[in-house]
C-alpha positions in Angstrom: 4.4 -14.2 -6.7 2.1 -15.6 -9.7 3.2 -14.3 -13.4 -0.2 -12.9 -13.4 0.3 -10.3 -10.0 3.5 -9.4 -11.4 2.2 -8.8 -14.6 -0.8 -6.4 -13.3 1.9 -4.4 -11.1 3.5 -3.6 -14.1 0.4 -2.7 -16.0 -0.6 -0.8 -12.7 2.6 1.1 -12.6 3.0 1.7 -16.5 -0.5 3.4 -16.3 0.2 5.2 -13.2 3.8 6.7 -14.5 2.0 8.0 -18.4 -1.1 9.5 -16.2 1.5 11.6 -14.1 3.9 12.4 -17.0 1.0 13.8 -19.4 -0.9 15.4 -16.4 2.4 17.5 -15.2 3.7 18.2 -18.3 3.0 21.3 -20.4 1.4 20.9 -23.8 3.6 21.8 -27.0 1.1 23.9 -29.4 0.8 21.3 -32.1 1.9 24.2 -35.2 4.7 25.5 -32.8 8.3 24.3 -34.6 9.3 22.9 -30.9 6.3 20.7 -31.4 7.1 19.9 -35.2 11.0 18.9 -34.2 10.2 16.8 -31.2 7.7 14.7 -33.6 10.0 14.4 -35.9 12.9 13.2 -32.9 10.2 10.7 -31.5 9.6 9.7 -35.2 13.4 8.9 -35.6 13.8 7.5 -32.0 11.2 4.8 -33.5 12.5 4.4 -36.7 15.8 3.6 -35.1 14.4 1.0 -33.3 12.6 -0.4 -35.4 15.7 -0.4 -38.1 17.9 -2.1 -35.3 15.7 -5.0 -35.3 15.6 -5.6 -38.9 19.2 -5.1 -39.2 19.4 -7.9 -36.1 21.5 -5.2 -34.3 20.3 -5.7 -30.7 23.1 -3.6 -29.5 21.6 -0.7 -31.3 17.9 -1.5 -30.8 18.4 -1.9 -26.6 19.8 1.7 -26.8 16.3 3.2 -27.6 14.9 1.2 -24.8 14.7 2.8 -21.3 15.8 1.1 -18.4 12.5 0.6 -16.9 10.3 0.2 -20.3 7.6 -2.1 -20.2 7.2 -4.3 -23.3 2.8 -5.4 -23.7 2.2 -8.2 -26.2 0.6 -11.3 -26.8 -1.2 -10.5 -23.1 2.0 -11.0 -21.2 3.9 -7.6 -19.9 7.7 -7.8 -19.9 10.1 -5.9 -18.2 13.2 -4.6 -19.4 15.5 -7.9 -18.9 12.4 -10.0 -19.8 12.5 -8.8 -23.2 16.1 -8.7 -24.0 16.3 -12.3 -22.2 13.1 -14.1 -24.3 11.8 -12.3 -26.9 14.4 -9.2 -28.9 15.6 -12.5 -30.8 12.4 -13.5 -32.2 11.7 -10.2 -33.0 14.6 -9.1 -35.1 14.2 -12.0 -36.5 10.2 -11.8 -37.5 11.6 -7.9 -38.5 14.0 -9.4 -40.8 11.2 -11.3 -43.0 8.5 -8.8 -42.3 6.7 -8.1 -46.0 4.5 -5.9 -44.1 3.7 -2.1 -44.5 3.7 0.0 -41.3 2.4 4.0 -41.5 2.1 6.1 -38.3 -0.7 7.1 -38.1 -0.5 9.8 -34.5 2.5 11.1 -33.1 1.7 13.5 -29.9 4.3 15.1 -27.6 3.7 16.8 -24.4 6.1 18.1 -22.7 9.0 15.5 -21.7 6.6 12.8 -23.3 5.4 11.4 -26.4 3.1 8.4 -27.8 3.7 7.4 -31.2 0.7 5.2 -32.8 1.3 3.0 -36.1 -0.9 0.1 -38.1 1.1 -2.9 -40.1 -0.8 -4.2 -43.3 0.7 -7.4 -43.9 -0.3 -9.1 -47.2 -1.7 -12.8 -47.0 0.7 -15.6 -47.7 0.0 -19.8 -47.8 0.2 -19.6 -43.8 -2.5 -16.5 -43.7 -4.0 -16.5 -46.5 -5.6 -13.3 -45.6 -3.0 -11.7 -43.7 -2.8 -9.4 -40.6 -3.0 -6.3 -39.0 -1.3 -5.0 -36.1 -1.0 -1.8 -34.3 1.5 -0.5 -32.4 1.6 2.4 -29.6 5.1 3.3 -28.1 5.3 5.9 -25.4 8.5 7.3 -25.1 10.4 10.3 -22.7 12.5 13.0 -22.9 16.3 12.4 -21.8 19.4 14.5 -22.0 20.7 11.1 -24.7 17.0 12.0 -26.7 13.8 10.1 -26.4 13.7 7.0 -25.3 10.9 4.2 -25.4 9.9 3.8 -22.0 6.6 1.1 -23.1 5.6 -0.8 -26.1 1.9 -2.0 -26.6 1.9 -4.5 -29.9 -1.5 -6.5 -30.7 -2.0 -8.0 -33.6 -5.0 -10.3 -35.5 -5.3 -11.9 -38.8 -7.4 -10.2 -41.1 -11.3 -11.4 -41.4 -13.1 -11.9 -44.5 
């Protein structure tokens, strides 16, 4: 099967799986303190992640991941094993050296799932002189471990004049 076929099943199913799971699942009243602590668990789950790969820990950083979590960026879509195999290296690494700064900017849980939404202003440097943005949206699940990251969308673009 062509990279490309494989790539828009994942995509198809990705999209498929969020529809159902914030469809079925009950809302959380956004001032209820259920809703306030499962931001807050979703904003750790994240940050943990995150952490792990500037700490090169890939131990740690796999453990947020769900088995079946789809990784989106630089147009390809990665599974699970696709990611550890070819690309967690380069981005602890790239974490390691990031001089960026990186604010979330939505968190919303429903139910069993959640979507987490963050920018990265990254300064200009002799390679970029103007630097970069990115922006991140995780979608992540309820288990009976915590939340998990079940798909990551990064895109990123160097900043215009």
């Amino acid at each position: 099967m062509p990279c490309f076929m494989h790539q828009r099943g994942v995509v198809s199913r990705l999209i498929a799986v969020a529809a159902v799971v914030f469809l079925c699942a009950p809302a959380r009243s956004v001032s209820g303190q259920a809703s306030r602590t499962d931001s807050a668990a979703v904003v750790a789950a994240v940050s943990g992640f995150h952490g792990a790969l500037t700490e090169g820990d890939s131990v740690m950083a796999t453990s947020y991941l769900a088995n079946d979590v789809v990784v989106l960026e630089s147009g390809v879509a990665q599974s699970r094993s696709d990611y550890l195999g070819h690309h967690l290296g380069a981005d602890m690494k790239a974490s390691k050296s990031a001089t960026g700064k990186r604010t979330i900017t939505q968190v919303t849980v429903v139910g069993t799932a959640a979507y987490l939404v963050a920018t990265t202003f990254t300064p200009g440097n002799t390679a970029n002189p103007r630097g970069s943005d990115m922006v991140e949206l995780m979608v992540l699940s309820q288990s009976p471990s915590g939340w998990q990251i079940r798909a990551v969308h990064w895109s990123s673009r160097r900043r215009r004049a």
